[in-house]
C-alpha positions in Angstrom: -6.6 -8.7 -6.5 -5.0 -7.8 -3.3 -2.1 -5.5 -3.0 -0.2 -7.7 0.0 2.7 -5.0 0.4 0.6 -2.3 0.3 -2.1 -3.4 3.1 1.0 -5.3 4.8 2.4 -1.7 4.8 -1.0 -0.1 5.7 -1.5 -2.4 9.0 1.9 -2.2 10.4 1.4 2.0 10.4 -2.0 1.5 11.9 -0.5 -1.0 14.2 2.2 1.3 15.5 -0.1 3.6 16.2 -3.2 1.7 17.6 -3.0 1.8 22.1 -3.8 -1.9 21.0 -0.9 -2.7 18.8 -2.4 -4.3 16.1 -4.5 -4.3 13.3 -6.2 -6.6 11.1 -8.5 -7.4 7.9 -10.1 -9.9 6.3 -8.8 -10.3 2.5 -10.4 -13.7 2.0 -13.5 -15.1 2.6 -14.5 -17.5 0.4 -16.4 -20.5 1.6 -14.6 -22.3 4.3 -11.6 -20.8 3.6 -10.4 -17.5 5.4 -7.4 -15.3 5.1 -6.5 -12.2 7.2 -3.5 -10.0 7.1 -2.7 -9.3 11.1 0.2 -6.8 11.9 1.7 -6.8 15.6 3.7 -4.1 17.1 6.8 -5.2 18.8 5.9 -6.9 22.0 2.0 -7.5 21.3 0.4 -10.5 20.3 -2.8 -12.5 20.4 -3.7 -14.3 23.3 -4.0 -18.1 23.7 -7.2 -19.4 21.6 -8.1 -22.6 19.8 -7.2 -23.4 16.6 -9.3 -23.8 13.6 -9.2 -27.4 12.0 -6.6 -26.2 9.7 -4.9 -23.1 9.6 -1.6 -21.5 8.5 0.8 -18.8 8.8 2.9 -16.5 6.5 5.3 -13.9 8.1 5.3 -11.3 5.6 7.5 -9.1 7.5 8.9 -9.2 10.9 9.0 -12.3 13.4 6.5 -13.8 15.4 6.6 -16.5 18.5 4.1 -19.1 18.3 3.7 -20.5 21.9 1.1 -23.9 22.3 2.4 -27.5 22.1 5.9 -26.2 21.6 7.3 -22.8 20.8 8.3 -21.7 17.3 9.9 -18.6 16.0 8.6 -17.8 12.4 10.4 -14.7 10.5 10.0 -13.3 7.3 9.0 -15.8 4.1 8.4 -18.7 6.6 5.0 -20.7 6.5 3.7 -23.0 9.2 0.9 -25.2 9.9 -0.2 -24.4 13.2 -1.2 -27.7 15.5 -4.9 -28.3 16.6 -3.7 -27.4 19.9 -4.4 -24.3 21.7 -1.6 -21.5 21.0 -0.6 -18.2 21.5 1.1 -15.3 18.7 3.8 -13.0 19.9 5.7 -10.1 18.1 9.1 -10.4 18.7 9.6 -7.4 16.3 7.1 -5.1 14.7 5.3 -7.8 12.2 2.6 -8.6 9.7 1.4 -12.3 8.5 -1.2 -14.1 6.4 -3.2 -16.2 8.4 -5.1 -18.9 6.2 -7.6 -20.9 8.1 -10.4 -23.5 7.3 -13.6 -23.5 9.6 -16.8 -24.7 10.0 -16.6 -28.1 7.9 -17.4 -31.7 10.1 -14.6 -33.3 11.3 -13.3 -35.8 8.4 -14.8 -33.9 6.0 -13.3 -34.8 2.6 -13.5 -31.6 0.6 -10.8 -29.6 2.6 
């Protein structure tokens, strides 16, 4: 069992600190299915990437920008699916979220 407000907590320290502004960890890795805890400082973000074939995100704390298609802002509590499009995470305020992805499986593959 995983102690979400505790490593939440954990990250964002470690992320305040880091000269990178982040940090990150792997809680979940169970088949296909992935799910990592990322914490942003303020102003920092992830860069533009590709997305897996399905993947969400869960502010835990803080608010994030999601640039790609179109741009979202996500705060606290809020889930969304993130499109199949390439796309970009920004901290608009010191922040931590669950991302949930699915990889590796064929396209159309019926046991997602």
């Amino acid at each position: 069992m995983v102690d979400l407000r505790r490593v939440t907590d954990e990250h964002l320290g470690t992320a305040r600190s880091s000269p990178h502004g982040r940090s990150a960890e792997l809680l979940v890795h169970d088949g296909h299915l992935r799910q990592t805890l990322i914490a942003l400082r303020a102003g920092e973000g992830l860069g533009e990437h590709n997305s897996p074939q399905a993947a969400s995100l869960h502010v835990l704390t803080g608010r994030v920008r999601v640039t790609g298609d179109h741009e979202t802002e996500v705060s606290t509590g809020e889930l969304v699916v993130l499109t199949h499009q390439r796309h970009a995470v920004a901290a608009v305020e010191d922040s931590a979220f669950l991302l949930t992805t699915v990889t590796g499986l064929p396209d159309g593959d019926p046991t997602i």
